[in-house]
MARTORTOR-455230 format. One record per residue (C-alpha): x, z, y; residue in one letter. Coordinates in steps of 0.25 Angstrom, whole numbers, plus 2048, in hexadecimal, padded with zeros to 3 digits. Layout:
BEGIN
<<X,Z,Y>,'A'>
...
***
This chain:
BEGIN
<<F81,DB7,DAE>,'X'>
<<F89,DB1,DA2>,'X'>
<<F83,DB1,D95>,'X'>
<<F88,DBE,D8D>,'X'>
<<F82,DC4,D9B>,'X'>
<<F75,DBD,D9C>,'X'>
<<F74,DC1,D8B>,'X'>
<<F77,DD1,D8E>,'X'>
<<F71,DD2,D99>,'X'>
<<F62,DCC,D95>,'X'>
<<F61,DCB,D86>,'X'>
<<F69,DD3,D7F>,'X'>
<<F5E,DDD,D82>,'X'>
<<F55,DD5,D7A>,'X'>
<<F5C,DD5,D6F>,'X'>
<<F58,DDB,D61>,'X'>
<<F62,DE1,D57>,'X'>
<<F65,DD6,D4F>,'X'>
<<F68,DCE,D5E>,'X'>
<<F75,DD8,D5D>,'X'>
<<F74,DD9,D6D>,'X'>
<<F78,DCB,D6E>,'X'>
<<F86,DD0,D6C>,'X'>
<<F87,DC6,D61>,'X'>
<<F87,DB6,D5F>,'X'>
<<F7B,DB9,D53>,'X'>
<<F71,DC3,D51>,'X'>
<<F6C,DC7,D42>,'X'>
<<F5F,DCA,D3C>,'X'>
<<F5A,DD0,D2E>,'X'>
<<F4C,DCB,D2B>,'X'>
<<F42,DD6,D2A>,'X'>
<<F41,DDB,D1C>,'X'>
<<F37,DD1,D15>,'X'>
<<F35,DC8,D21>,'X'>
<<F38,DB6,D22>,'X'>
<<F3F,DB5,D30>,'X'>
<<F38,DAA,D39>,'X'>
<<F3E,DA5,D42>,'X'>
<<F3A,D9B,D4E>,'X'>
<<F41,D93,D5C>,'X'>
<<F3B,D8E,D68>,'X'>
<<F41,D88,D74>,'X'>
<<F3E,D87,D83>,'X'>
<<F44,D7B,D8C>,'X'>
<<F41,D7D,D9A>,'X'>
<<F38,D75,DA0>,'X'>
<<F32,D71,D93>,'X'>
<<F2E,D7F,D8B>,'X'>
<<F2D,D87,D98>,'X'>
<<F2C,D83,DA7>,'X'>
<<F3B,D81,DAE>,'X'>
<<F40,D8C,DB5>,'X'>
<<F39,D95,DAE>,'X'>
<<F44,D9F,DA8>,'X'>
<<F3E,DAB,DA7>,'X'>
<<F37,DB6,D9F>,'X'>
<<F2A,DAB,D9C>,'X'>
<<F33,DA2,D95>,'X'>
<<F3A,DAD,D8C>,'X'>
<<F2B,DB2,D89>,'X'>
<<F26,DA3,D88>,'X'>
<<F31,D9F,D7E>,'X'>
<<F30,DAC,D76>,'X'>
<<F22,DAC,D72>,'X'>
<<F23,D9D,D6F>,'X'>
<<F2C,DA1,D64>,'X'>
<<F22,DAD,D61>,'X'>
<<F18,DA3,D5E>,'X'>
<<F20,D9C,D53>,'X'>
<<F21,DAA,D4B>,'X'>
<<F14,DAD,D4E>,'X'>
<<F0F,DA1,D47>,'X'>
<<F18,DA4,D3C>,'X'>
<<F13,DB3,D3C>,'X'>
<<F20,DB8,D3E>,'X'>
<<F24,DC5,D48>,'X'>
<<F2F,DC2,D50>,'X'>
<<F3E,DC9,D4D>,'X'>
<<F46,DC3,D57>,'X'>
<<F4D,DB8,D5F>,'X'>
<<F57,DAE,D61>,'X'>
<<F58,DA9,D71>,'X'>
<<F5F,D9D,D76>,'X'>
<<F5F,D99,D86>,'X'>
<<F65,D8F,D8D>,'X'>
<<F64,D94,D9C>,'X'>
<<F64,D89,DA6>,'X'>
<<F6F,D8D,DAF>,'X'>
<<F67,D8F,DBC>,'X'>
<<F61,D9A,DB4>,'X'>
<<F61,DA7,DBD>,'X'>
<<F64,DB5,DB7>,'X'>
<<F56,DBA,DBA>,'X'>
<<F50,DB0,DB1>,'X'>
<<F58,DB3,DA4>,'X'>
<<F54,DC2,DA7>,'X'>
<<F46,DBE,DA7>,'X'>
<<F47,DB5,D9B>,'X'>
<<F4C,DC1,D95>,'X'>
<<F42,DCA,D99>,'X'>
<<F37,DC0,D92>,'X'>
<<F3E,DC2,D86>,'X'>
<<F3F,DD0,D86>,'X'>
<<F2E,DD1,D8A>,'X'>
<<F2D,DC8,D7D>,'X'>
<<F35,DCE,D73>,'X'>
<<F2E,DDB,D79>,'X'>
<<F21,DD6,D76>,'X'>
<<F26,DD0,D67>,'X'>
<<F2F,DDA,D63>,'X'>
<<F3B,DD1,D5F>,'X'>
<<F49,DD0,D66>,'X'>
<<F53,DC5,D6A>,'X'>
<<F5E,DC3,D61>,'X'>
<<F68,DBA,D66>,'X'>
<<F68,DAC,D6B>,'X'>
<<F70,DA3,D76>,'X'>
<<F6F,DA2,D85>,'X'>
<<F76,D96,D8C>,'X'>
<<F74,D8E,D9A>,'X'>
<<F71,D7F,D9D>,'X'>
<<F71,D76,DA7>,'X'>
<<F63,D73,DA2>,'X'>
<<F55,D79,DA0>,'X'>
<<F55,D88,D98>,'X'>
<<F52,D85,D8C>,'X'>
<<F4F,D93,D82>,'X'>
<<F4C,D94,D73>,'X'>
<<F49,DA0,D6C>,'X'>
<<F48,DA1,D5C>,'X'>
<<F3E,DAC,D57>,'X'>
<<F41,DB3,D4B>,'X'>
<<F38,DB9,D45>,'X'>
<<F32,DBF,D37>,'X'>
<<F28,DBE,D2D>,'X'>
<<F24,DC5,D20>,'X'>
<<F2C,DBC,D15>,'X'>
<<F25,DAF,D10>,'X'>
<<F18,DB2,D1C>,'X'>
<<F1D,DA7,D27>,'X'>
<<F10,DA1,D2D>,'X'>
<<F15,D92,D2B>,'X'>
<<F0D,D85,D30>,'X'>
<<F0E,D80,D23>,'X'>
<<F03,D85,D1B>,'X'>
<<EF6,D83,D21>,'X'>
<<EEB,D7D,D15>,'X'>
<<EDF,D73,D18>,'X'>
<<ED3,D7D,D1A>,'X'>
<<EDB,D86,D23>,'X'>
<<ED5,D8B,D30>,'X'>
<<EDE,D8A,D3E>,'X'>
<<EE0,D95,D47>,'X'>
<<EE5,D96,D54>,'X'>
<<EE8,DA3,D5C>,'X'>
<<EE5,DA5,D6A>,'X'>
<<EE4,D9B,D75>,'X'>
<<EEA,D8D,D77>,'X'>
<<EED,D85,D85>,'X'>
<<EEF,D91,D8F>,'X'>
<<EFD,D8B,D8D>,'X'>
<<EFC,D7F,D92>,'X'>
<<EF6,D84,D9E>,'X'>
<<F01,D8F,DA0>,'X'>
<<F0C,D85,D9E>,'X'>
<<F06,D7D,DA9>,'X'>
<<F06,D8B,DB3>,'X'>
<<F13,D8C,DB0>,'X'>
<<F16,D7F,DB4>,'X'>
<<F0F,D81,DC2>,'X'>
<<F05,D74,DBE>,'X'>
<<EF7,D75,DC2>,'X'>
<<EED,D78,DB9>,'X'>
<<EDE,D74,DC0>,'X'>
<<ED6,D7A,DBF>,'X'>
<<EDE,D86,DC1>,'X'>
<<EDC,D92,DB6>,'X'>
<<ED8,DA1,DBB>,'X'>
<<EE2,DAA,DBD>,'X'>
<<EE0,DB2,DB0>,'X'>
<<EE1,DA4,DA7>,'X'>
<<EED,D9F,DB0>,'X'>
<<EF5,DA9,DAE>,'X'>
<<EF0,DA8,D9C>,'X'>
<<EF5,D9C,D9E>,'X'>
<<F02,D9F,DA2>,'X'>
<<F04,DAA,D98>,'X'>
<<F00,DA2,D8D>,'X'>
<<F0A,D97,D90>,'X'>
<<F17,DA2,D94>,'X'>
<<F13,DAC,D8C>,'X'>
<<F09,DA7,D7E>,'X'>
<<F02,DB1,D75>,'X'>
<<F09,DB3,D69>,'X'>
<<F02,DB7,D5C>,'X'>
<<F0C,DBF,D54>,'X'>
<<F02,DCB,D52>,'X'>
<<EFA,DC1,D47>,'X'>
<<F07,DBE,D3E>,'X'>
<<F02,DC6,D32>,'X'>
<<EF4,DC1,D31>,'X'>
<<EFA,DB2,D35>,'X'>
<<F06,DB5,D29>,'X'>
<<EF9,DB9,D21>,'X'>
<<EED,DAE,D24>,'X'>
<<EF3,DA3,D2A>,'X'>
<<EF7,D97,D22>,'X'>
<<EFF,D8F,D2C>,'X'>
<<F04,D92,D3C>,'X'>
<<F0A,D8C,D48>,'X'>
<<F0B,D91,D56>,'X'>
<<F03,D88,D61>,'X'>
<<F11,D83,D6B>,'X'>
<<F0D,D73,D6A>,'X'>
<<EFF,D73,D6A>,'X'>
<<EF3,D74,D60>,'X'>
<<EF5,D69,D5A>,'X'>
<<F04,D66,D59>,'X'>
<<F05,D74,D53>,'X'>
<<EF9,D72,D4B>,'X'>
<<F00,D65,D45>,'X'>
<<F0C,D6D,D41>,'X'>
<<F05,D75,D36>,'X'>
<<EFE,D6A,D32>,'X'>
<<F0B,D62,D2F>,'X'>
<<F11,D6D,D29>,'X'>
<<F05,D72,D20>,'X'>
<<F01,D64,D1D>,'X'>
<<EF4,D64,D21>,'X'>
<<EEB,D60,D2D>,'X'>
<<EE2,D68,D37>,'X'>
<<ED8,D66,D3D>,'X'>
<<ED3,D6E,D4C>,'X'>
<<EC7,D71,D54>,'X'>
<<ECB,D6E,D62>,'X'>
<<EBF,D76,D6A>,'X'>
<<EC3,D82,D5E>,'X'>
<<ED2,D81,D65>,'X'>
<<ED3,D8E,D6F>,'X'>
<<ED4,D8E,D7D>,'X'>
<<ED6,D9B,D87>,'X'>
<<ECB,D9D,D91>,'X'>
<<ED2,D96,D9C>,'X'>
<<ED8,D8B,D95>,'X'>
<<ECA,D88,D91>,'X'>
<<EC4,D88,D9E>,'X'>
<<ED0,D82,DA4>,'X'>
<<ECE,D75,D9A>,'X'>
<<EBE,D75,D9C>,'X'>
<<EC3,D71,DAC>,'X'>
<<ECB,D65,DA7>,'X'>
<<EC6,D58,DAA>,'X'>
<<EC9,D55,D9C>,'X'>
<<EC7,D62,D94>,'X'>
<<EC8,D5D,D86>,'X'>
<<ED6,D58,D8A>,'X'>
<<EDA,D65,D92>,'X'>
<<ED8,D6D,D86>,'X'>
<<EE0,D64,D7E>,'X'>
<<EEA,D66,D89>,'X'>
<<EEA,D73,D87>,'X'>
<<EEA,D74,D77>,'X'>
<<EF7,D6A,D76>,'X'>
<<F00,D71,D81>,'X'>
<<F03,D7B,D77>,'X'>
<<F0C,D87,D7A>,'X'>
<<F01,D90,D76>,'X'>
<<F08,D97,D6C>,'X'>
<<EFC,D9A,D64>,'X'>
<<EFD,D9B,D54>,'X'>
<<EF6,D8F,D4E>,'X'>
<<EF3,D94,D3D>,'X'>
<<EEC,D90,D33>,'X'>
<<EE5,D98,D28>,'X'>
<<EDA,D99,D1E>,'X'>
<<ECD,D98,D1F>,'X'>
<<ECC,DA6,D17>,'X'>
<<ED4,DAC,D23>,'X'>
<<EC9,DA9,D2E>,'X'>
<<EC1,DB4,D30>,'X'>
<<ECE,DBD,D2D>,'X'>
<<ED4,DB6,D3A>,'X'>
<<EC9,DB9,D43>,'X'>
<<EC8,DC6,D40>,'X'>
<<ED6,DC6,D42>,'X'>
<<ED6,DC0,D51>,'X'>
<<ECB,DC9,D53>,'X'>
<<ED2,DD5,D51>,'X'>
<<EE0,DD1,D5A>,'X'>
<<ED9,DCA,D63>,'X'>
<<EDF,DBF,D61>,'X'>
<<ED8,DB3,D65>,'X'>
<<ED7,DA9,D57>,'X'>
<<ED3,D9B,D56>,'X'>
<<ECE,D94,D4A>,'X'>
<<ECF,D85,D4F>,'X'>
<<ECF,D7C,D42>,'X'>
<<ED2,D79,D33>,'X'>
<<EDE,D75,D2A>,'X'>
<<EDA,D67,D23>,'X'>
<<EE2,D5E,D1B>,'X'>
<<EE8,D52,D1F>,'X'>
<<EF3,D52,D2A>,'X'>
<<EF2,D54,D3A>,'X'>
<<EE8,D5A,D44>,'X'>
<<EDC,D57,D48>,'X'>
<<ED4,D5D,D54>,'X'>
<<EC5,D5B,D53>,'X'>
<<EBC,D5E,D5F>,'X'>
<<EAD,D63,D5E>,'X'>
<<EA7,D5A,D56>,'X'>
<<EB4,D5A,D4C>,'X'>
<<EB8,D4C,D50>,'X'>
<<EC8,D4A,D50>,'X'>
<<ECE,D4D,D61>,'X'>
<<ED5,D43,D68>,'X'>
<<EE2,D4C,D6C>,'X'>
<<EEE,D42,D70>,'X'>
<<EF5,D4C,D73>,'X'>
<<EFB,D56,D67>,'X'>
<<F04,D60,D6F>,'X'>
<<F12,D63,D73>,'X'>
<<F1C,D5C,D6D>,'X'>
<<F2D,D5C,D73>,'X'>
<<F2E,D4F,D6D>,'X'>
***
């Protein structure tokens, strides 16, 4: 299948109508009425974002939702798409029908369409990029920028299922091995993370500064402090681990550094804010009502960095700060 066919055949249906049925070498867009546009790109290379030879609908979802995260943060809903993929040229037909069919579940799920992009093949491993546009009421963009000493942290739902689902997917053994039920959490954490968009308008209305967890807890902690000039400081046993994640640390030899492990894989895809003290009770009541599982795992302070305290409040030794591609 050339090109043109490979485009009509799987994703002209995904188009919306500024896509123009990917007839055309653009599409166009008018901002709703009263709204920024937000716009956000991630990019998958084979064998380093996603596991090789894995072509399919799990890494359409996978890279989606990573881009879903970055407007969640910013409290944004999304509008639309833009897609580039470089198809190794081994590539079977059934597997670009399959990556477009994880498309289609997402934009489903989102409600928001593809609106053009490029498709290409290589000699080389896939590599895929997706940039999310999205929209925001004017001037209410959720930035990382404005956190203020004395505000509190939040993080939303669970952190280090991930690491355990990348390491399924990469057939390596985990010992002990998890139940049943907590492997496959573990897979759909990693292939498929929860995202938040449901709390963009109390995010837009109480949090000061956001970020979405891909690098680690740390690393992404350290990005609002740099751009809001300030420092923060975490409570290691308040940082939130699932069920089994928990118990699977508990059977390491070493649990403090298992658990670690598992907070600085990163891939989670939680939304990491900050907010006033003021807005605390508001919050819970707020997680209480959606369900939504709600941590409270430190304090803005001034000064520069991160700090992680253990039990006693005394600074962590934590070597290891995250991902990093460089």
């Amino acid at each position: 299948m050339d090109e043109h066919g490979l485009i009509r055949t799987h994703f002209a249906p995904l188009a919306g109508p500024g896509g123009l049925q990917l007839l055309d070498d653009a599409a166009q867009m008018t901002p709703p009425a009263g709204h920024d546009l937000v716009l956000t790109m991630d990019s998958f290379v084979e064998g380093v974002h996603f596991p090789s030879g894995h072509y399919g609908g799990d890494t359409a979802e996978r890279l989606m939702r990573t881009n879903l995260s970055d407007l969640a943060a910013k409290g944004a809903r999304p509008i639309g798409y833009l897609l580039s993929v470089a198809w190794p040229k081994s590539v079977e037909t059934k597997w670009m029908a399959g990556f477009a069919v994880g498309l289609r579940d997402i934009q489903q799920s989102f409600d928001f369409h593809l609106l053009g992009g490029d498709t290409v093949s290589t000699d080389g491993p896939m590599v895929v990029s997706a940039t999310l546009i999205g929209a925001v009421p004017t001037g209410e963009m959720v930035q990382r920028n404005g956190a203020a000493a004395g505000d509190d942290i939040w993080v939303t739902g669970c952190l280090g299922d991930a690491k355990l689902g990348c390491d399924i997917a990469l057939s390596k053994t985990i010992a002990p091995k998890p139940a049943a039920d907590d492997a496959w959490a573990f897979e759909a954490a990693y292939w498929r993370p929860d995202i938040h968009l449901f709390i963009r308008k109390v995010l837009r209305e109480k949090a000061s500064a956001a970020a979405d967890v891909s690098d680690g807890i740390l690393r992404d902690a350290g990005h609002i402090c740099r751009a809001s000039h300030v420092a923060m400081s975490l409570n290691f046993d308040a940082l939130p681990l699932s069920n089994g994640a928990e118990l699977w640390a508990e059977e390491q030899d070493d649990v403090l550094k298992a658990k670690q492990a598992l907070f600085g894989f990163g891939d989670d895809y939680q939304i990491l804010f900050t907010s006033a003290p003021e807005h605390r009770q508001s919050w819970f009541e707020s997680a209480h009502k959606t369900g939504l599982k709600l941590s409270l795992i430190g304090n803005v302070t001034s000064g520069e960095g991160v700090r992680c305290l253990d039990v006693n409040g005394e600074d962590m030794d934590w070597s290891d700060k995250g991902y990093t591609h460089f």
